[in-house]
N, C-alpha and C positions, 0 to 999 in steps of 0.2 A: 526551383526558386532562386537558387545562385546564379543562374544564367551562362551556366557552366555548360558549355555543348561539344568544345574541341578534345577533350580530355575526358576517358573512360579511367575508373573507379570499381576496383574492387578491395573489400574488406575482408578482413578473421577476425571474428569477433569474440574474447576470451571474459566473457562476462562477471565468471565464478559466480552464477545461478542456477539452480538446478530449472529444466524445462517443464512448463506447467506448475508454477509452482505457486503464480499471483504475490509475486515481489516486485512485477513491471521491470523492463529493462530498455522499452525502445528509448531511450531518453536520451541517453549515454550515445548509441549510431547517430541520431541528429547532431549533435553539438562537435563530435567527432569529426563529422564532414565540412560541418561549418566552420571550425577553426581550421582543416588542410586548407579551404581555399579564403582561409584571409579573416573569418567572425565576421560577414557583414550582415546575418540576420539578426534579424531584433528576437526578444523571448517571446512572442508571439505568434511569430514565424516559426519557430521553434518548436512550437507548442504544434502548433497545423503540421508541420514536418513529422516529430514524433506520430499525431493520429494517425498519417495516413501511412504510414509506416504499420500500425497497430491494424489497421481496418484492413490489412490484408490477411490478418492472420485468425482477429477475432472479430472483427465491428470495430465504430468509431467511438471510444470511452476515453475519456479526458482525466479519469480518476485516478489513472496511475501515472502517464508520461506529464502531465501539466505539475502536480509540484513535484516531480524527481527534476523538469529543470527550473522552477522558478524557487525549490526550497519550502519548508514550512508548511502550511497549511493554505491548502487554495481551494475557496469556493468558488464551482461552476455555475455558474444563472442562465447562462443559457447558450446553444449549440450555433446557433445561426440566426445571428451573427455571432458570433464568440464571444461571452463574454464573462471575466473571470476576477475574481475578487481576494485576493490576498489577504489573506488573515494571521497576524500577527501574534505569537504565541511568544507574551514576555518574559521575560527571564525571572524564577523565581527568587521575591527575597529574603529565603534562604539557600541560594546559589545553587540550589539544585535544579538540575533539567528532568526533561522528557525525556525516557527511556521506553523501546522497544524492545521487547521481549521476541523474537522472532522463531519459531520451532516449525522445523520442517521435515516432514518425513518420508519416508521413502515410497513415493508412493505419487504417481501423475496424477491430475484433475485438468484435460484438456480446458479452455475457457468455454470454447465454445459446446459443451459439454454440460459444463456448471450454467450455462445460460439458457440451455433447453430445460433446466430445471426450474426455471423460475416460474413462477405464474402469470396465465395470462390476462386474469382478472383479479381484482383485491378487493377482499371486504372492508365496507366501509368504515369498522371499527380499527382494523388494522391500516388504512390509512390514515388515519389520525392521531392513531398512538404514537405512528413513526413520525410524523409531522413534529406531535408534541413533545420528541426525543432530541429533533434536526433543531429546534430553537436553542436548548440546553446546551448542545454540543458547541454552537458557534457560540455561544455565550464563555463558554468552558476553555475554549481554544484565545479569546482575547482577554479570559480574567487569566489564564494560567493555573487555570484550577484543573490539578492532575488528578481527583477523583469522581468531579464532575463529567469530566471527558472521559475518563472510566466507565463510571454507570451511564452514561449517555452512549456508547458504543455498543456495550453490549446487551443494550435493549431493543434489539430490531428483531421487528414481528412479521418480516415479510420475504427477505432473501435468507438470511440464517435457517431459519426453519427447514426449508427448500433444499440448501444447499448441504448442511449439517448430516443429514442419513448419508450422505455420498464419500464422507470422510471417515472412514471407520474410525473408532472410539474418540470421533469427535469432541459430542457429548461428558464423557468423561475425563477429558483431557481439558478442555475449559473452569469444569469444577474444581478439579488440581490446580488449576492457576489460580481460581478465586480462593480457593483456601489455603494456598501459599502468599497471598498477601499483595494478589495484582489488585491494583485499581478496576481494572477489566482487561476483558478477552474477547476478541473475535474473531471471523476468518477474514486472513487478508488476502485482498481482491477476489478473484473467481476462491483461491485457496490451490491445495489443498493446505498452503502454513496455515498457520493460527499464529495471532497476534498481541502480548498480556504489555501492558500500560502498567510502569513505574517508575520510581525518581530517586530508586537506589540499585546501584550497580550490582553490590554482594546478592540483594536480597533475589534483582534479578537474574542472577544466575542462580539460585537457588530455585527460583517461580522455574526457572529452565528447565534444570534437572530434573521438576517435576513432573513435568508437561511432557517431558522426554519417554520417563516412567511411565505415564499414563497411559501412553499412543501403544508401548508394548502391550500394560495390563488390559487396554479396551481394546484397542485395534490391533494387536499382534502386528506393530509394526516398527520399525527401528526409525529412529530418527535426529536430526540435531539441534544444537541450540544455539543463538547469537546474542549478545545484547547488544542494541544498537540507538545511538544517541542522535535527538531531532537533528535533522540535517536545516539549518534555516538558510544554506543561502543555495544550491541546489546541483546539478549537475553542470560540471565546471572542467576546461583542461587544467589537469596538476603536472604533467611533465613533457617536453616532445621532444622525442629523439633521433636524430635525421640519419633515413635510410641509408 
């Protein structure tokens, strides 16, 4: 897409993501190459870079690499031709943000794996409930409403389900966050993290600890915890330091 053809390229790439994990990282290698040879793609370009990056490893899913680089919240409408709708998540006024709870355990969930889990038919009532969740969310995402977008995440009745038995003490590890005082809980991307929605730092490291707890008590598994705050402007160079 650079037009780069005289010059071979090779990277190490030190992410600090554990593998299989559905935190997304191709985002970060596109923007990387595009700033050594000068930034001239646009975030669009960017976005197709990242997929086809991804479609080698899992299929083409625009849900993780599109806003790790455009930031914030981005609705996809649709694949071909690309077309992606940026949702604006405002600043609350009482100066509190969007916090991510991120807990991840020891424990791989290939994607492509998590994807043979899905179904390949859906009942018609479960598609409409999830339909009637997807209106709330983007609603939720431009009021800034942090418990709308809570309960509206962690109402899906069609991949969670699916994917939940696959995560040992999934199930229990979710209820820990709700009764630790997240907004909501779900798996992020394929998973195996789980993902708990709040708009306080202390409380979220406490939801943490929980969820941390749990994954031993249900899933006999070790795990850790991060709190991590909206990212709204997206994957970006912060430092270059010449070889």
């Amino acid at each position: 897409m650079l037009n780069v053809r005289s010059v071979g390229l090779s990277l190490s790439l030190h992410k600090g993501l554990p593998l299989g994990s559905g935190l997304g990282s191709s985002a970060a290698a596109a923007v990387a190459v595009n700033e050594i040879f000068g930034g001239h793609l646009s975030v669009s370009d960017l976005v197709l870079a990242g997929l086809e990056s991804e479609s080698k490893a899992s299929g083409c899913h625009a849900d993780n690499v599109t806003p790790a680089i455009m930031g914030g919240f981005v609705l996809i409408r649709s694949y071909d031709p690309l077309e992606l709708i940026q949702l604006k998540f405002p600043p609350n006024l009482e100066e509190k943000d969007l916090l991510f709870v991120l807990v991840n355990p020891e424990f791989e969930a290939p994607t492509k794996k998590m994807l043979v889990a899905l179904p390949m038919e859906i009942p018609m009532r479960d598609h409409v409930w999830n339909c009637s969740q997807a209106g709330p969310l983007v609603a939720a995402v431009l009021e800034g409403d942090f418990k709308g977008l809570g309960k509206a995440l962690s109402s899906d009745r069609i991949v969670e389900p699916r994917r939940a038995p696959l995560i040992p003490g999934m199930e229990g590890v979710k209820k820990a966050a709700m009764e630790a005082g997240a907004f909501g809980c779900t798996i992020s991307g394929a998973g195996p993290t789980l993902v708990a929605v709040t708009d306080d730092e202390e409380m979220g490291r406490e939801i943490g600890d929980r969820m941390v707890e749990a994954f031993m008590e249900y899933g006999n598994l070790k795990a850790s915890a991060m709190v991590k705050r909206l990212d709204r402007v997206g994957a970006r160079l912060v430092s270059c330091i010449p070889g």
